[in-house]
C-alpha positions as CSV (number, residue, x, y, z in Angstrom):
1,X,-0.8,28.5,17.4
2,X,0.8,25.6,18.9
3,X,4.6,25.3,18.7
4,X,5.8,21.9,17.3
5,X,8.2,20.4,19.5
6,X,10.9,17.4,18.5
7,X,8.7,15.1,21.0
8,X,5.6,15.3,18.8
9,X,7.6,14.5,15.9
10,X,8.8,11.4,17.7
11,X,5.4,10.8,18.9
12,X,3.3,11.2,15.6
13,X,6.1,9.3,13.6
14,X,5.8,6.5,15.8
15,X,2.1,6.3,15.5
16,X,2.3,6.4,11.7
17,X,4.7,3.4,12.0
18,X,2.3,1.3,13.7
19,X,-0.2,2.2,11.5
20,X,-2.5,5.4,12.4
21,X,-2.5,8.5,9.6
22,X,-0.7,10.8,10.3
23,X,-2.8,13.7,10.7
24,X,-4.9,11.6,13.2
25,X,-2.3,10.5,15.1
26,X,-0.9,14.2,15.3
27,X,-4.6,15.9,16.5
28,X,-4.5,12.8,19.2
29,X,-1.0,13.0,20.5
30,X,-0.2,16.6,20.2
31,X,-3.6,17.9,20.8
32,X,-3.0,20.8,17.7
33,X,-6.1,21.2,15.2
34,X,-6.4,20.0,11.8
35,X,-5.2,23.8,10.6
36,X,-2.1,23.4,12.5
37,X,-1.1,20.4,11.4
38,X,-1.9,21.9,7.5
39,X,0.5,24.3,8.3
40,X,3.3,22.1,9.8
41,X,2.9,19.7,7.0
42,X,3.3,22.5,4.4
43,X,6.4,24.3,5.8
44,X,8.1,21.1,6.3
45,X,7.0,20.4,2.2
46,X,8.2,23.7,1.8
47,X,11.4,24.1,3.2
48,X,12.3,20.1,2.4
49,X,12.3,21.1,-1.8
50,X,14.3,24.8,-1.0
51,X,18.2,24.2,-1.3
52,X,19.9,24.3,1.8
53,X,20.0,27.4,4.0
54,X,19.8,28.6,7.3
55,X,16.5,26.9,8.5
56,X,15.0,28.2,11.7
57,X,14.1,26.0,14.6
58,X,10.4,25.8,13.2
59,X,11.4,25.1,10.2
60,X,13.4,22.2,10.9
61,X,11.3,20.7,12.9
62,X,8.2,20.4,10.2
63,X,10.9,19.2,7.3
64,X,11.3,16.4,10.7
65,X,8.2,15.7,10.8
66,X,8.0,15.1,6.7
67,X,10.7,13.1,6.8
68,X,9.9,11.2,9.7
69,X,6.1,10.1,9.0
70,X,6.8,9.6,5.1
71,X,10.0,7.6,6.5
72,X,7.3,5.6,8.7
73,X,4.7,5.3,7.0
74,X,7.4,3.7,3.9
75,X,8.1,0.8,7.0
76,X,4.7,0.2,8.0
77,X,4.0,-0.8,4.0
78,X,7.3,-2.9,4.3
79,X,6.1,-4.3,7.2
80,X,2.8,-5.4,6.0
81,X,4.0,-6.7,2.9
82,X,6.2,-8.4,5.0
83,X,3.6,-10.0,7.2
84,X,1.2,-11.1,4.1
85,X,4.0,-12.7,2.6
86,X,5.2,-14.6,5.7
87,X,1.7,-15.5,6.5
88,X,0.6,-16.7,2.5
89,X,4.2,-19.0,3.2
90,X,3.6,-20.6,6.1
91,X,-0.2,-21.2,5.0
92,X,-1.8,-19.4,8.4
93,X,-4.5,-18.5,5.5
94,X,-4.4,-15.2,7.3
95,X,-2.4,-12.9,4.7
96,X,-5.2,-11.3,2.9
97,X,-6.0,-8.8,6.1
98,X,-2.6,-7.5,5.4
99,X,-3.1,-7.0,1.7
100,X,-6.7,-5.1,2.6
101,X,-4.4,-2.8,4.7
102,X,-2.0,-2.3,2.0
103,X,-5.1,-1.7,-0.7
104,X,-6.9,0.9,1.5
105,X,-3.4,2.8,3.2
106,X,-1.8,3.0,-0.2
107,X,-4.4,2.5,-3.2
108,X,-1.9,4.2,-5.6
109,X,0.5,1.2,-5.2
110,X,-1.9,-2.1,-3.7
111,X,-5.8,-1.5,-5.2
112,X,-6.9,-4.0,-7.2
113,X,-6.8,-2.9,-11.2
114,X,-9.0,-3.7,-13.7
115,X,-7.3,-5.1,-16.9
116,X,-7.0,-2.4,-19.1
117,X,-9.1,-3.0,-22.2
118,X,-7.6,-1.9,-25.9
119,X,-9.1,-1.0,-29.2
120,X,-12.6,-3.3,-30.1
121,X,-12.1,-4.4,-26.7
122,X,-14.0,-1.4,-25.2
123,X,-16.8,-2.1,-26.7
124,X,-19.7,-1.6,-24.3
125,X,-23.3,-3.1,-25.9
126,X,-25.2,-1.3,-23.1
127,X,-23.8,1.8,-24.6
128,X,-23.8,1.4,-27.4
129,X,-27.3,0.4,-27.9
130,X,-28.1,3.8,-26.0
131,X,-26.6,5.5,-28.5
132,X,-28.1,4.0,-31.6
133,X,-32.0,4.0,-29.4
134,X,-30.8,8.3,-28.9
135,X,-30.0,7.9,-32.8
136,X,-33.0,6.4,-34.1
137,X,-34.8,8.9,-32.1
138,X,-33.6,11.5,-34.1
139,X,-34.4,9.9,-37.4
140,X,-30.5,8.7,-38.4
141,X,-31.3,5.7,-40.4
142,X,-30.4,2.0,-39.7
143,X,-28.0,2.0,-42.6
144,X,-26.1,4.4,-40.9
145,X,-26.3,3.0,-37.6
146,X,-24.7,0.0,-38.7
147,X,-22.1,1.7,-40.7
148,X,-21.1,3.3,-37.2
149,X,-21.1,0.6,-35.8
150,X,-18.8,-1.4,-37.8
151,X,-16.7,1.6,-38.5
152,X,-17.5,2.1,-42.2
């Protein structure tokens, strides 16, 4: 297996800040495999949530390397939000590229989101006509279909 060295963690955090993931960037710069770079990212998971102790040089190095890329990958958002903002300002009419970077690096903070919809608002009339056709097929009567319908 291929030993991780404090240049790689330099190397891969540095990609990630201008933008690469991180696992990419690793298999390109450090030339390990996607297994290895499982197993780095684990241990450094790993030993980054155990309370302090005497780490071994391995050890440290993949908590590094968490650190590091989570560190840089936290700038490169900054740094995009950054750019969109400076660029919707200034009216360069170029800031929604940097909002389609944010919404497809970090959909759990930037995707676009439906409005959520609430009590009679979820009422789907494709679906529910489905339901009432699948009803009727069965012989419910329309009396009862309504009364369904309306809640009753």
């Amino acid at each position: 297996m291929l030993e991780l060295e404090l240049s790689m963690v330099q190397d891969v955090a540095k990609a990630v800040h201008s933008g690469e993931w991180p696992r990419e960037a690793a298999i390109r710069l450090t030339s390990c495999t996607r297994k290895e770079w499982r197993t780095w990212w684990e241990l450094g998971e790993s030993v980054i949530d155990t309370p302090e102790r005497e780490w071994t040089d391995g050890e440290r190095l993949a908590a590094m390397l968490v650190q590091k890329v989570l560190h840089a990958e936290a700038e490169f958002e900054a740094e995009m939000l950054r750019l969109a903002k400076e660029h919707a300002v200034n009216g360069k009419g170029t800031w929604t590229g940097f909002i389609t970077i944010l919404e497809r690096r970090f959909p759990d903070r930037w995707r676009k989101r439906e409005m959520e919809k609430k009590g009679r608002d979820v009422f789907d009339p494709d679906a529910e006509m489905r339901r009432l056709s699948e009803k009727r097929a069965k012989g419910a009567d329309e009396a009862a279909d309504a009364r369904d319908m309306l809640g009753g």
